[in-house]
C-alpha positions as CSV (number, residue, x, y, z in Angstrom):
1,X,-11.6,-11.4,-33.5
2,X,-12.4,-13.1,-30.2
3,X,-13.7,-11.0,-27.0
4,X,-10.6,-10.8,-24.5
5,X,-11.2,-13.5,-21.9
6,X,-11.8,-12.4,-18.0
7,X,-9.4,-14.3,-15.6
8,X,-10.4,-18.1,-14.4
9,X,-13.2,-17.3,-11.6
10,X,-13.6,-13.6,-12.4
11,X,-17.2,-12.6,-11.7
12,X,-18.7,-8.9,-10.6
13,X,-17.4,-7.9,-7.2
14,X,-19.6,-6.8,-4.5
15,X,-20.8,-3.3,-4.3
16,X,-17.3,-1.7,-2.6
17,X,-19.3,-0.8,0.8
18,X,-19.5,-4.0,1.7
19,X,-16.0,-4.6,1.3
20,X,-14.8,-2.9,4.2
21,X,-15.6,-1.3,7.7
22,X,-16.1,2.0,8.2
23,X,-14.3,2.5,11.4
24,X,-13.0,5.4,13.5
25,X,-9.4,6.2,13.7
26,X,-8.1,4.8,17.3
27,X,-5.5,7.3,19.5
28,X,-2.6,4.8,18.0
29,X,-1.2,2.5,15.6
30,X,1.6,1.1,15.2
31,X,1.9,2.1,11.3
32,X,0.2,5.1,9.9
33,X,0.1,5.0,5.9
34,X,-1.1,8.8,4.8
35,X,-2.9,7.8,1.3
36,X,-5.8,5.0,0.5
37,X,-4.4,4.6,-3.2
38,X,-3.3,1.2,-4.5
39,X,0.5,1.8,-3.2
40,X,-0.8,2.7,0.7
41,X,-3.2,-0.4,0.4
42,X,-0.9,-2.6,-0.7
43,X,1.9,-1.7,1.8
44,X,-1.0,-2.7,4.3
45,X,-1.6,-5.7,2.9
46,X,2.3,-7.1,2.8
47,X,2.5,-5.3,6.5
48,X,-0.2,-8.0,7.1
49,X,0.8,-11.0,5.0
50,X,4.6,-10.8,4.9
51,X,4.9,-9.3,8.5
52,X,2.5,-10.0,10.5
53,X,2.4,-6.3,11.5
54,X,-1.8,-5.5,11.7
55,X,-2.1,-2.7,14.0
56,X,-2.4,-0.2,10.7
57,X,-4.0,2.7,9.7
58,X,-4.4,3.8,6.2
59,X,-5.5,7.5,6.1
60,X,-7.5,8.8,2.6
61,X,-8.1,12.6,2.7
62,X,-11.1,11.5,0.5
63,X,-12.4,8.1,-0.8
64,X,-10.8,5.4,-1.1
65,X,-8.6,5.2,-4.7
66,X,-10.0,8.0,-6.0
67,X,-7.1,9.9,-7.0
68,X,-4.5,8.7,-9.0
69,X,-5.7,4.7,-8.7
70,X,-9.2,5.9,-10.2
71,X,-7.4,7.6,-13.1
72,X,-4.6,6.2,-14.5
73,X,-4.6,3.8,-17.5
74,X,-4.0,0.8,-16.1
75,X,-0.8,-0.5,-18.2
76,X,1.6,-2.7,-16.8
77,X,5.1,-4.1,-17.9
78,X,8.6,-4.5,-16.7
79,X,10.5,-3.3,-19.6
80,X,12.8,-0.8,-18.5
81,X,16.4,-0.1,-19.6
82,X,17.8,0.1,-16.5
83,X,19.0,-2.4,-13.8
84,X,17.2,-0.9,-11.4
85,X,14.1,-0.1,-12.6
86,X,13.5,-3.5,-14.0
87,X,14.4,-5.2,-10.9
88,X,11.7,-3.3,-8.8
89,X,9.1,-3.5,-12.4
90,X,9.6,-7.5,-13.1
91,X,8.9,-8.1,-9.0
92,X,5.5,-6.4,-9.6
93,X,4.8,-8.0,-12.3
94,X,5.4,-11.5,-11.1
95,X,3.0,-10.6,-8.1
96,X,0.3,-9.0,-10.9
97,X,0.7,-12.9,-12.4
98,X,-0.3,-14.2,-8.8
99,X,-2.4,-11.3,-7.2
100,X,-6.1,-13.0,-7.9
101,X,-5.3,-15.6,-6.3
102,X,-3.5,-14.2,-3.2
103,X,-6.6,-11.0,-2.8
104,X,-9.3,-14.0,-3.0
105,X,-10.8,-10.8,-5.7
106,X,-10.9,-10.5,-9.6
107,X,-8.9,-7.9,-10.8
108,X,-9.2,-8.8,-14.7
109,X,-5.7,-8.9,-15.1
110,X,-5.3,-10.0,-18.7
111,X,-1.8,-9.8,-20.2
112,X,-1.9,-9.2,-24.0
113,X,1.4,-7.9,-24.1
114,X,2.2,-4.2,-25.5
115,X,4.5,-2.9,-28.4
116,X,6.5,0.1,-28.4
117,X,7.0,1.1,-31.7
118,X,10.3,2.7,-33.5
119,X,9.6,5.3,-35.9
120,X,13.9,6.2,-36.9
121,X,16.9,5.0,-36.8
122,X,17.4,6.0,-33.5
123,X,14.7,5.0,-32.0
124,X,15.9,1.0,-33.4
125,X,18.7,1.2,-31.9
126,X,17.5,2.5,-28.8
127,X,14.8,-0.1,-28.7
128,X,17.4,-3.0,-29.5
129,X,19.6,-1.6,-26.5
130,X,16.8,-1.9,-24.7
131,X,15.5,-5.6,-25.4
132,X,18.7,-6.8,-25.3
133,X,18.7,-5.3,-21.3
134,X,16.1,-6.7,-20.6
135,X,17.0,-9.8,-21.7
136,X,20.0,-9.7,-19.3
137,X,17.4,-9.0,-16.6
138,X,15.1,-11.9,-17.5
139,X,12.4,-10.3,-18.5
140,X,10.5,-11.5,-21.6
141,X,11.2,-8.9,-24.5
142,X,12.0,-9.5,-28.0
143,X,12.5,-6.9,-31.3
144,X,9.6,-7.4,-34.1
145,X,10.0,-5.9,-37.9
146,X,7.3,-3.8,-39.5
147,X,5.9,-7.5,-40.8
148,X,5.4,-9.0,-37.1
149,X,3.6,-5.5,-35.9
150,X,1.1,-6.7,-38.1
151,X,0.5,-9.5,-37.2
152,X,0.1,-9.1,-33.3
153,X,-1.6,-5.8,-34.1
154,X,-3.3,-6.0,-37.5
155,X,-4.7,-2.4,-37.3
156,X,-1.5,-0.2,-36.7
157,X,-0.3,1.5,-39.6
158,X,2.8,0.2,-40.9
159,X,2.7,2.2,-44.4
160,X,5.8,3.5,-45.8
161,X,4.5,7.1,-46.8
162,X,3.6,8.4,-43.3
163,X,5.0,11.1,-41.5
164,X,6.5,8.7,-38.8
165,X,6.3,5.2,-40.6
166,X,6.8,2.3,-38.4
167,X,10.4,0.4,-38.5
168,X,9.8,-2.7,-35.8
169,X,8.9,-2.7,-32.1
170,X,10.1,-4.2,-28.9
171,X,7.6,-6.6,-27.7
172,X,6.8,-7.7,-24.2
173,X,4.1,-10.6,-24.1
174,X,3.9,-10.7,-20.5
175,X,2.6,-7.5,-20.2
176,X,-1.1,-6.3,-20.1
177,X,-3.7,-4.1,-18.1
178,X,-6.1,-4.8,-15.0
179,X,-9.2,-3.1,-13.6
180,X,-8.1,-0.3,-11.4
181,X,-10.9,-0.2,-9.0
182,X,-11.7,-4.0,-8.8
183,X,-7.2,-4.1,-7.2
184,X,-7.9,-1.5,-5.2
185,X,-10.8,-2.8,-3.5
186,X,-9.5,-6.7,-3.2
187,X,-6.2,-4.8,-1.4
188,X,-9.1,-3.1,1.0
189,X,-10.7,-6.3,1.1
190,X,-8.1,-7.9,2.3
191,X,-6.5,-5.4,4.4
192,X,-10.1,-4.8,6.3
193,X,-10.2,-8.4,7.1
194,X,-7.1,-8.6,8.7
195,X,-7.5,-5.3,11.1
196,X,-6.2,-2.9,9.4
197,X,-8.4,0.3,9.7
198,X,-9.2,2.2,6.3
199,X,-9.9,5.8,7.4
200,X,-11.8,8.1,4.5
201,X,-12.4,11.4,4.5
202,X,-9.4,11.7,6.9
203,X,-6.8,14.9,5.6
204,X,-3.6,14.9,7.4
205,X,-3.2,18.8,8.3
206,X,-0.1,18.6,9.9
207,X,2.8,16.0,12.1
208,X,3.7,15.8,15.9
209,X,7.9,15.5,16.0
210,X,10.0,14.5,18.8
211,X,13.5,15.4,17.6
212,X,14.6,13.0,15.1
213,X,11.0,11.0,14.7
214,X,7.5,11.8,14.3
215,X,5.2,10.6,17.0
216,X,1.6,11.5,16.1
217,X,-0.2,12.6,12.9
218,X,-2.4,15.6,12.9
219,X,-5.9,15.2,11.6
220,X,-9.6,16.4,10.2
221,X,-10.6,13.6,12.5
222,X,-8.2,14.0,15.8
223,X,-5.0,13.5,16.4
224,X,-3.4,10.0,16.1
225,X,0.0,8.6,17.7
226,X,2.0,6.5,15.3
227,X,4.9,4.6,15.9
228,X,6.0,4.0,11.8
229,X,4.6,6.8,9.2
230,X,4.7,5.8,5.9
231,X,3.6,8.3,3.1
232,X,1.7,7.4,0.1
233,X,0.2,10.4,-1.4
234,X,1.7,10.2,-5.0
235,X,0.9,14.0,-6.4
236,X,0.7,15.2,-3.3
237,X,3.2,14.2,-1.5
238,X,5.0,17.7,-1.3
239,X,2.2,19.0,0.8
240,X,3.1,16.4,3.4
241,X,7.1,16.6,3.1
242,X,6.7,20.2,3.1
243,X,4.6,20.2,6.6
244,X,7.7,18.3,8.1
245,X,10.5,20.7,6.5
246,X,11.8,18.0,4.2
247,X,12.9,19.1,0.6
248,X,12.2,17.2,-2.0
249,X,12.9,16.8,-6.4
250,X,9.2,16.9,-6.8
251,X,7.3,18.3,-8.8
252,X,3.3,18.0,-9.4
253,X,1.7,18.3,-13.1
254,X,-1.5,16.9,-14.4
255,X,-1.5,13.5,-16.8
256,X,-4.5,13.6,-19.1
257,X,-6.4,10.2,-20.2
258,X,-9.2,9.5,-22.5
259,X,-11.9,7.0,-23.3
260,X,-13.7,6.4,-26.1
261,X,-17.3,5.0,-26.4
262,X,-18.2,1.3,-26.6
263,X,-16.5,-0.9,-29.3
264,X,-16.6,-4.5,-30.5
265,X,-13.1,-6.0,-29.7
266,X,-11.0,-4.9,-32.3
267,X,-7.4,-3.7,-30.4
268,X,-5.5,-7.2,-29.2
269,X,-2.7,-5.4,-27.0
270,X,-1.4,-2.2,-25.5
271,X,0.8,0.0,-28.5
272,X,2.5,2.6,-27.5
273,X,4.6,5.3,-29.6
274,X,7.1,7.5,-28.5
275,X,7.0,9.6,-31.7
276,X,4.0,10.4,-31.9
277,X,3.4,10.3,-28.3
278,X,0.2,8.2,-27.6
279,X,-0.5,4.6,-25.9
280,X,-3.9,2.8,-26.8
281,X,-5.6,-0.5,-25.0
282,X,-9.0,-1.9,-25.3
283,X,-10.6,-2.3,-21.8
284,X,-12.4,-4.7,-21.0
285,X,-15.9,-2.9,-21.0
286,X,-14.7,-2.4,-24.7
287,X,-13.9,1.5,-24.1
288,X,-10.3,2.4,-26.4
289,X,-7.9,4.1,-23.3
290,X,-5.4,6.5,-24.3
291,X,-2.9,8.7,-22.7
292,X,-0.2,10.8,-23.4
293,X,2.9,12.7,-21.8
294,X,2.7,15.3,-18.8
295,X,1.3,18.9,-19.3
296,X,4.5,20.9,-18.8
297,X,2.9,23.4,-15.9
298,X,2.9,22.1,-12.4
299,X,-0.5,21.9,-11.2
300,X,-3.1,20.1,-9.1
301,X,-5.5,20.3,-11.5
302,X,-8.0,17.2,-12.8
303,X,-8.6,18.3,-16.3
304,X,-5.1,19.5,-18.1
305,X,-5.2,22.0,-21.7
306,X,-7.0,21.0,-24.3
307,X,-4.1,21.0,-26.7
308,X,-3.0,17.9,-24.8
309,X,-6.3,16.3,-26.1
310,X,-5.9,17.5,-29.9
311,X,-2.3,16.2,-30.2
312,X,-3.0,13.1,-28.5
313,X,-5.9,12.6,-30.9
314,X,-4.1,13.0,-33.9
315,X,-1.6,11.0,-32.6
316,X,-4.1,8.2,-32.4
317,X,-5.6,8.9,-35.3
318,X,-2.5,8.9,-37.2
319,X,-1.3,5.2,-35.9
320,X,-4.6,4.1,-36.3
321,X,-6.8,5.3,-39.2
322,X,-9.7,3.0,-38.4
323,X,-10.4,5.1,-35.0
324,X,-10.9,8.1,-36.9
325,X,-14.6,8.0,-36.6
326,X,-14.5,7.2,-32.7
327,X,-16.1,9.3,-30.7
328,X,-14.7,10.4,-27.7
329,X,-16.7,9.6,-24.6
330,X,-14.9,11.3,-21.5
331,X,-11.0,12.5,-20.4
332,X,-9.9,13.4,-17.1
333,X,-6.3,13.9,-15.6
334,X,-4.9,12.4,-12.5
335,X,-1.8,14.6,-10.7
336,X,1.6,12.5,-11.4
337,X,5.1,13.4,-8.9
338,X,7.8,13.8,-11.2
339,X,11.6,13.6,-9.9
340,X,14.4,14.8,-12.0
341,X,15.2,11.4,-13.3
342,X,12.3,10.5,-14.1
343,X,12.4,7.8,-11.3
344,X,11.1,6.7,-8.1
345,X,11.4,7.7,-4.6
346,X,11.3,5.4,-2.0
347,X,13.1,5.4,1.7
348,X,13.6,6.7,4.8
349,X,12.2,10.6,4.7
350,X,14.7,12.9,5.5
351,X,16.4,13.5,8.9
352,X,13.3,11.3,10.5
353,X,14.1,8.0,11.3
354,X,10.3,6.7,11.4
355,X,9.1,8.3,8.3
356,X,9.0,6.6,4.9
357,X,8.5,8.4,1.6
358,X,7.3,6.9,-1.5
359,X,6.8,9.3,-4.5
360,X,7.8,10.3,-7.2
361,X,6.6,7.4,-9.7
362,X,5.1,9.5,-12.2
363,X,3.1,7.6,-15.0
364,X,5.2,4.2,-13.4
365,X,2.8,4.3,-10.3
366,X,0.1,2.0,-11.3
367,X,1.9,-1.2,-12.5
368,X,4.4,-1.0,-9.6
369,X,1.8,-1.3,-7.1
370,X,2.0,-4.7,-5.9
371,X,6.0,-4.9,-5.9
372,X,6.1,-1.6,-4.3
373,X,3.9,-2.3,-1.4
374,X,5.9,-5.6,-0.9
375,X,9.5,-3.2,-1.1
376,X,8.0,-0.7,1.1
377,X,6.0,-3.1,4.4
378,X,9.7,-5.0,4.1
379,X,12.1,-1.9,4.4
380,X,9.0,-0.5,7.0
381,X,9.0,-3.8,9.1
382,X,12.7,-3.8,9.0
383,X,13.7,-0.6,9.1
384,X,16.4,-0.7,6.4
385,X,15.5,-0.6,2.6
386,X,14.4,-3.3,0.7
387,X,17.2,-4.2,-2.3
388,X,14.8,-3.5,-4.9
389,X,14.3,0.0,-3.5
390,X,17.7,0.6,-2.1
391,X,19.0,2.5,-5.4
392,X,15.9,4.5,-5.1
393,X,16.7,6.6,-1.8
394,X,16.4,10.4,-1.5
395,X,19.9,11.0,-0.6
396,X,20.7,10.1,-4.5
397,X,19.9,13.7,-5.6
398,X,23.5,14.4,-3.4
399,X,25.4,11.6,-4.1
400,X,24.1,11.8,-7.9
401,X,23.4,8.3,-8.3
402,X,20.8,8.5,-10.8
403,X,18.5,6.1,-12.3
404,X,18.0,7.9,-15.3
405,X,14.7,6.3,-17.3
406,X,14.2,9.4,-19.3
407,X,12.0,7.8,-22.4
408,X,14.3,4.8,-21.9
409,X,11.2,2.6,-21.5
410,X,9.0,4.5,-23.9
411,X,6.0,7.2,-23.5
412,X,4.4,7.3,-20.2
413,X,8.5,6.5,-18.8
């Protein structure tokens, strides 16, 4: 089996200091993003390109990406059920298609498509519901028998006499993984260049409010006025809402990874199993990523339980004898915000007209990244939501206007 090919021009990226300055916050900006993950750099970056908004400052409490962005497992797709979700999923996956190009930065986004498999009769229909969606959205999906599995994937189980034998698949081709770290720092990269000031070990302790709006941003490094707050702090975005009095559907739980050691190229695409409850890729390096669901207790924590690990293992193992005698090299948990529906939230915070929320993307964050920081600098420049965001507003935990995607697209939501 061939090596998986890098992207035309993709080469190793400069050492990330170089990237970007190292500035000191100024007394005001016109937008204040509060988290230097991919979704805060990104909404810089459209602020820039799309807007021509440059007066920005993008506040990291530590480094830059190194929460959620640095530990996620880098899957990306559009294939969810719902209208909604695969409007705001199929933009961010046509910029993904483009994003090279427009950062001027590899980001080794190879698309080689992912499976989710069907282990009842349930889960078929389910899945054929769901391609057939899909299709309605225009997003590339089809259903594959036991046979075709095989074929895109040829080491996947498919025997009759396991515990949770294989029925078919949906099948997106488009889909696929990227580097985390190398689009994190060609969003910097590109943000830095046009102005926008990337502040690091800058904690947001608390918010200045004048009635309805928040004028300044409290700081480990000084205060700083603001005329646009936009908040981008994924797992911890509570902290922040709960400094400004806003309640929230959020809640905060670890989401626990794994890699194993160096392989020869053996895994073609990205399978994922509901059942069983495990996805598996190949990186690039050659390293097998897998993840799994949620731990069920709310926590900050970067590890998770150990009896994640053991299930997800024999999930793996299960779907994919050959990988029995992998060793493990390293796992690690990031800290996912989880709403009720298992959905986004994204929109005007609250009762403050100047503050934006985005959270609540749980295991969805990292493939929305580009078409949420393109939804987010529009509704921010224009001060009225985006239409691919528009169903995902705050207020839809009164009017209960759901978005349901509650294993609708799969593990990992």
């Amino acid at each position: 089996m061939t090596a998986p090919t890098q992207p035309p021009g993709a080469h190793l990226p400069e050492h990330p200091r170089f990237l970007w300055r190292t500035p000191e916050p100024k007394k005001s900006y016109d937008v204040v993003i509060v988290g230097g993950g991919g979704h805060g750099l990104a909404t810089a970056h459209y602020l820039v390109k799309n807007h021509g908004i440059t007066n920005i400052a993008v506040l990291e409490r530590g480094w830059l990406a190194g929460g959620n962005m640095a530990r996620n497992t880098t899957l990306i797709r559009s294939n969810y059920l719902w209208d909604e979700s695969a409007r705001i999923y199929e933009h961010s996956l046509k910029l993904w298609e483009g994003l090279e190009d427009d950062l001027g930065y590899p980001i080794l986004f190879r698309q080689c498509g992912v499976l989710n498999l069907a282990h009842s009769l349930q889960d078929v229909r389910d899945s054929v519901r769901r391609v057939e969606a899909n299709k309605l959205n225009g997003i590339d999906a089809q259903w594959v028998d036991p046979d075709e599995v095989k074929k895109l994937c040829p080491l996947v189980n498919t025997s009759s006499d396991i515990r949770y034998p294989v029925l078919g698949a949906t099948y997106q081709p488009r889909a696929g993984i990227a580097k985390h770290d190398y689009v994190a720092w060609g969003f910097a990269r590109r943000a830095d260049e046009a102005g926008v000031d990337i502040i690091q070990n800058c904690e947001v302790t608390g918010f200045v409010t004048d009635g309805d709006r928040v004028t300044g941003v409290r700081t480990t490094r000084g205060d700083i006025s603001a005329g646009q707050v936009a908040l981008c702090a994924a797992g911890h975005t509570s902290t922040l809402t709960d400094m400004l009095g806003i309640r929230t559907p959020l809640q905060s739980h670890p989401l626990q990874a794994l890699v194993s050691e160096l392989l020869e190229p053996v895994h073609p695409n990205i399978v994922m199993s509901n059942a069983v409850h495990v996805y598996v890729s190949q990186a690039h390096k050659g390293e097998l990523v897998m993840g799994a669901g949620v731990d069920s207790y709310n926590g900050y924590g970067q590890r998770g339980a150990f009896h994640i690990i053991e299930r997800q293992m024999a999930a793996a193992v299960e779907l994919f004898p050959v990988f029995a005698r992998a060793h493990l090299l390293r796992t690690w948990a990031g800290i996912v915000d989880v709403c009720p529906d298992a959905s986004p939230i994204v929109g005007r915070a609250g009762q403050y007209e100047n503050v934006y929320l985005n959270a609540g993307w749980g295991t969805g964050g990292f493939k929305a990244t580009p078409g949420l920081g393109w939804c987010l600098a529009d509704t921010v420049a224009n001060d009225r939501p985006h239409e691919y965001v528009a169903p995902f507003s705050l207020d839809r935990f009164v009017t209960g206007k759901l978005v349901d995607e509650h294993g609708a697209a799969g593990v990992a939501h």
